[in-house]
PyMOL CGO cylinders between C-alpha atoms (Angstrom):
from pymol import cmd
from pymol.cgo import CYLINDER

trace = [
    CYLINDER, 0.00, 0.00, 0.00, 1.34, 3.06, -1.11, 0.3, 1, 1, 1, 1, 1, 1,
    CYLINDER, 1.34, 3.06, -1.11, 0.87, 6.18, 1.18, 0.3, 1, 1, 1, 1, 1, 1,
    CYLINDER, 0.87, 6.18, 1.18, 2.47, 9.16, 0.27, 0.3, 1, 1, 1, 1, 1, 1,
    CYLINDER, 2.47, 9.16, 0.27, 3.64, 11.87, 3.04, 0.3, 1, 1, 1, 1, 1, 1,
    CYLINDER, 3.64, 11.87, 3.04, 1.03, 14.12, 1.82, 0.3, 1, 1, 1, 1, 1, 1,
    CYLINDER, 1.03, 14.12, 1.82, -1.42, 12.08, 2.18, 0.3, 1, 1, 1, 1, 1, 1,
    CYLINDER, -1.42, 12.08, 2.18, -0.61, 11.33, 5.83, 0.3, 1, 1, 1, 1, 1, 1,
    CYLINDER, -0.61, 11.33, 5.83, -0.11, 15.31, 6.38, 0.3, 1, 1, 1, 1, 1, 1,
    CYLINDER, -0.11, 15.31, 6.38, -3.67, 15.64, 5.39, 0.3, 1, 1, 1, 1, 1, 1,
    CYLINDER, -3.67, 15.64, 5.39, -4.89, 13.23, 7.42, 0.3, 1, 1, 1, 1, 1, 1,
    CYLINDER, -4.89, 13.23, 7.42, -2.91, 14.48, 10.99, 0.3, 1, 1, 1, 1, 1, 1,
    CYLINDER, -2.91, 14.48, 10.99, -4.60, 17.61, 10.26, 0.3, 1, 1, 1, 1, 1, 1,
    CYLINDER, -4.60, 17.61, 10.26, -8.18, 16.33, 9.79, 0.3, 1, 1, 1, 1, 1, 1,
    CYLINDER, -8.18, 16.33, 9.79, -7.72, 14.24, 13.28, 0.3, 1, 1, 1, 1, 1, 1,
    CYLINDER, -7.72, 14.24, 13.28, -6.25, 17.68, 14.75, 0.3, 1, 1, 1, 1, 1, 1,
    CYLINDER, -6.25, 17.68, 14.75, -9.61, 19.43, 13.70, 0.3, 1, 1, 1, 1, 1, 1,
    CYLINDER, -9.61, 19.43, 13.70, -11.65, 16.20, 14.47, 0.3, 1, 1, 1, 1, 1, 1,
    CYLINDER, -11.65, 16.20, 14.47, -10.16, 15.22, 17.78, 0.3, 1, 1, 1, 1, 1, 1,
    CYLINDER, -10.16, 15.22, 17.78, -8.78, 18.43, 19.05, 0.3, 1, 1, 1, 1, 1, 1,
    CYLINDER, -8.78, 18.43, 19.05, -5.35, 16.05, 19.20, 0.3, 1, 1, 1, 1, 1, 1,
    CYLINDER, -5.35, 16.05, 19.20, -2.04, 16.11, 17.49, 0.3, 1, 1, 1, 1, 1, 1,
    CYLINDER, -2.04, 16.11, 17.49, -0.71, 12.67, 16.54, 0.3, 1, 1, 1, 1, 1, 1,
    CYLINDER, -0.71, 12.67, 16.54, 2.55, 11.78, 15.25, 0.3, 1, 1, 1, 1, 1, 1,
    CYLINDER, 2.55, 11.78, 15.25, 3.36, 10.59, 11.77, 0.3, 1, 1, 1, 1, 1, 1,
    CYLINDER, 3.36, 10.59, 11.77, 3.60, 6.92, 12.86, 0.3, 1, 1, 1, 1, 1, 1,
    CYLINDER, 3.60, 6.92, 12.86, 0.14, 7.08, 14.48, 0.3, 1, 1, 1, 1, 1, 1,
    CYLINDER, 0.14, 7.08, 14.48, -1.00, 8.81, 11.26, 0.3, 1, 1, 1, 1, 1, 1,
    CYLINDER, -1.00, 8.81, 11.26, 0.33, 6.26, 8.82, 0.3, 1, 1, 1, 1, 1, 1,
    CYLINDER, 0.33, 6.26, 8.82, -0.85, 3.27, 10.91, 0.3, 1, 1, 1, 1, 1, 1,
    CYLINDER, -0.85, 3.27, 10.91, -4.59, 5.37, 11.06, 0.3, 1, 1, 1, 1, 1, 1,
    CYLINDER, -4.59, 5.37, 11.06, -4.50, 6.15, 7.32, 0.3, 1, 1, 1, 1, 1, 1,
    CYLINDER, -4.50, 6.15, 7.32, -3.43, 2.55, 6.76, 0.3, 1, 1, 1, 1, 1, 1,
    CYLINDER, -3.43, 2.55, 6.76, -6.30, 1.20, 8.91, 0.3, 1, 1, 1, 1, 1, 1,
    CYLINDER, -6.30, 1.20, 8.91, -8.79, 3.45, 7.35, 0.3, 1, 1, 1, 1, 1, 1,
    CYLINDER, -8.79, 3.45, 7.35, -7.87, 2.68, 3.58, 0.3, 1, 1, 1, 1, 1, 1,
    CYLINDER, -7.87, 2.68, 3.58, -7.91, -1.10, 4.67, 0.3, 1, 1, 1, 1, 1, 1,
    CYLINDER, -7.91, -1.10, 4.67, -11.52, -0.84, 5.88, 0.3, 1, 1, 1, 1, 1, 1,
    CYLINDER, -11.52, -0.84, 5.88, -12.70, 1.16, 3.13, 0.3, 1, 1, 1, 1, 1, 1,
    CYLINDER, -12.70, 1.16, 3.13, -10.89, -1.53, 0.59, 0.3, 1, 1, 1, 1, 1, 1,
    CYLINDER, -10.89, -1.53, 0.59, -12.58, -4.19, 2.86, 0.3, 1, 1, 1, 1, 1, 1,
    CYLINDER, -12.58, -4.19, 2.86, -16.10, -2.69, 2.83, 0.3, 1, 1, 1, 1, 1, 1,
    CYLINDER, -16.10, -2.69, 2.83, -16.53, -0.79, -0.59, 0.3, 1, 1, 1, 1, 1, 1,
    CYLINDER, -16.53, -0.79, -0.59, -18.78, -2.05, -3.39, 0.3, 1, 1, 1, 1, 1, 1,
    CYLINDER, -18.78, -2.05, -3.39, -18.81, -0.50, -6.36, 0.3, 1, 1, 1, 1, 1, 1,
    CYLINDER, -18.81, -0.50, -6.36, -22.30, 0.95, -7.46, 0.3, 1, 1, 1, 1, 1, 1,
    CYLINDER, -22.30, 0.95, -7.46, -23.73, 0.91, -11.05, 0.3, 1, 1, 1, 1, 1, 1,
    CYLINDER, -23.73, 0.91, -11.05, -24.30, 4.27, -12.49, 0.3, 1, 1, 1, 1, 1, 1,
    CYLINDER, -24.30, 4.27, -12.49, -28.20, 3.53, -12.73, 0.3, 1, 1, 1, 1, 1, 1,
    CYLINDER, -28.20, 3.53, -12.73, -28.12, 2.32, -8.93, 0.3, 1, 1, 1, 1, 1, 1,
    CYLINDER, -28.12, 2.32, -8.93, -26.40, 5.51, -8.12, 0.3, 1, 1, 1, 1, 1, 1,
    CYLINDER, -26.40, 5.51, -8.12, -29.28, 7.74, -9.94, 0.3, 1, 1, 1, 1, 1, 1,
    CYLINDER, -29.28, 7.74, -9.94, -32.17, 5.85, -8.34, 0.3, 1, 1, 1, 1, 1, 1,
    CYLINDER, -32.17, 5.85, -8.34, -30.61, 6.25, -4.63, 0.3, 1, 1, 1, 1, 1, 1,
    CYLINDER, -30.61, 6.25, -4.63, -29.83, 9.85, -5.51, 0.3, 1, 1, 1, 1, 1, 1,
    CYLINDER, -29.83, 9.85, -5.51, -33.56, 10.24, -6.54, 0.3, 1, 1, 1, 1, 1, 1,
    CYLINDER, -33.56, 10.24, -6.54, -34.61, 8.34, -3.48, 0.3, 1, 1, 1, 1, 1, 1,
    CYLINDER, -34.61, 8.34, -3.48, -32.67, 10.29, -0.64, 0.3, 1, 1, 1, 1, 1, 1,
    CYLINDER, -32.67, 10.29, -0.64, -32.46, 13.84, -2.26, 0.3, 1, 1, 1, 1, 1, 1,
    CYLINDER, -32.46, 13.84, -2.26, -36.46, 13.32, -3.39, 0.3, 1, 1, 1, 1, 1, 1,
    CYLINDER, -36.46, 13.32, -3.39, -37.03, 13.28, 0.47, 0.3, 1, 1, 1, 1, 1, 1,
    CYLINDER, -37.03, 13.28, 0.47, -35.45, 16.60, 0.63, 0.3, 1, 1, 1, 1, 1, 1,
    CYLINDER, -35.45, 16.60, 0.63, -37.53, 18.33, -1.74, 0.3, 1, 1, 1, 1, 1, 1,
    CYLINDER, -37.53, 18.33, -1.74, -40.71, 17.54, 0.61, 0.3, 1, 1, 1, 1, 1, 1,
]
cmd.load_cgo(trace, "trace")
């Protein structure tokens, strides 16, 4: 898994803002690791005719 240094930048400073924390690059890496993991883990691709109809579904309940 390639992580670049920006990448893990971004992320200390979105758990600074989220967690009112600073972490150090280690912790960062191993976070942004575990969180790319998960998402790799869990993610399932969506036609682009499923996306419309849950788009229409959800943002149809706004309009009401």
């Amino acid at each position: 898994m390639n992580i670049k240094p920006s990448h893990v930048e971004k992320f200390k400073i979105l758990y600074k803002e989220t967690f009112k924390e600073e972490i150090s690059d280690e912790e960062a890496f191993e976070q942004c690791l575990k969180l790319v993991l998960l998402i790799k883990a869990t993610y399932i691709p969506i036609s682009p005719t499923e996306k419309k109809r849950l788009k229409e579904c959800y943002l149809g309940d706004l309009k009401k």
